[in-house]
N, C-alpha and C positions, 0 to 999 in steps of 0.2 A: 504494500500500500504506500503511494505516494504520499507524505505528507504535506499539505500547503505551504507555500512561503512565509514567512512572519513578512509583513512592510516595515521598509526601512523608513527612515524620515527621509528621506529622497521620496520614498513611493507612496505614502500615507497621505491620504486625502487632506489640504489644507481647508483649517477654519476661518470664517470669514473676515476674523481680524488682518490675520495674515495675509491673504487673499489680496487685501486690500494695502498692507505694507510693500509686498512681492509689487504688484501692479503699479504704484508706483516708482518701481526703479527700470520698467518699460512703458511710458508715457505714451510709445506711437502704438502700442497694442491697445485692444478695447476688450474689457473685460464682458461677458456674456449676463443677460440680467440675470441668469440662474445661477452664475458666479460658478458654473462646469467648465467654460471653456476659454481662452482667449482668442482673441483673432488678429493678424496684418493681410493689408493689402500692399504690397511691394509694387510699385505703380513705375510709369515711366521707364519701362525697360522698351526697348529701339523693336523689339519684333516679337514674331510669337516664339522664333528660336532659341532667342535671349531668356522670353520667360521659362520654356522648356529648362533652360542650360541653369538658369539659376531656382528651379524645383528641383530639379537634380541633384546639385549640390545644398539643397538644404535639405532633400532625404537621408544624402550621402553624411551632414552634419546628426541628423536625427540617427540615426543607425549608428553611426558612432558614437554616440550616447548611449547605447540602449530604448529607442523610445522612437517614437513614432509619430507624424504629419498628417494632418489633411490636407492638400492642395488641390487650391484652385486655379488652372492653368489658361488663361485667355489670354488673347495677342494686347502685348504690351504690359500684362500682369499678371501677379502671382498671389492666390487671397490663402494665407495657411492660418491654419485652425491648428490649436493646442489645447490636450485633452490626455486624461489617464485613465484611459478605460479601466484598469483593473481596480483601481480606485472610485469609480466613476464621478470622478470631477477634477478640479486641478490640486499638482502635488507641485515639488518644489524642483523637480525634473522638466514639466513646464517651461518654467520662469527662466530654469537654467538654458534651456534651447532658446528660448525667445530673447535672450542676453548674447547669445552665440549668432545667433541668425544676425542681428541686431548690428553686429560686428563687422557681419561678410557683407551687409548692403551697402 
């Protein structure tokens, strides 16, 4: 029998104090009303290749984390979404890609 993972404070759902400390050291992200998820929209890229190359590379950044993106990919933009499904809501694994992405734009 497998047993479950215990969550780490990296993976443990935060409370909505925090939530609201974290969000503010990503000011261009929008936190979701249900306070599950974040969002950017990465705008202004020259084509839809560009957007393609830079979803790419922020899966390539998610994955090498451990953690995972949703993106949305239209010409000249990139909208990704941040979420811990196992958690289901935002952990502090989040905040830390949306610091990282934040980097590479």
């Amino acid at each position: 029998m497998v047993k479950p993972r215990k969550p780490t404070p990296a993976t443990e759902r935060l409370k909505a104090e925090r939530i609201q400390v974290l969000a503010g050291t990503v000011p261009k992200w929008q936190l979701a009303r249900d306070q599950a998820s974040i969002s950017r929209l990465f705008q202004s890229l020259p084509s839809l290749r560009a957007a393609a190359l830079f979803a790419a590379f922020a899966a390539e950044i998610a994955e090498s984390q451990g953690h995972t993106a949703a993106l949305l990919i239209r010409e000249g933009s990139v909208l990704v979404t941040l979420t811990t499904s196992a958690a289901q809501g935002l952990t502090e694994k989040d905040f830390q890609l949306a610091s990282r992405l934040e980097l590479a734009a």
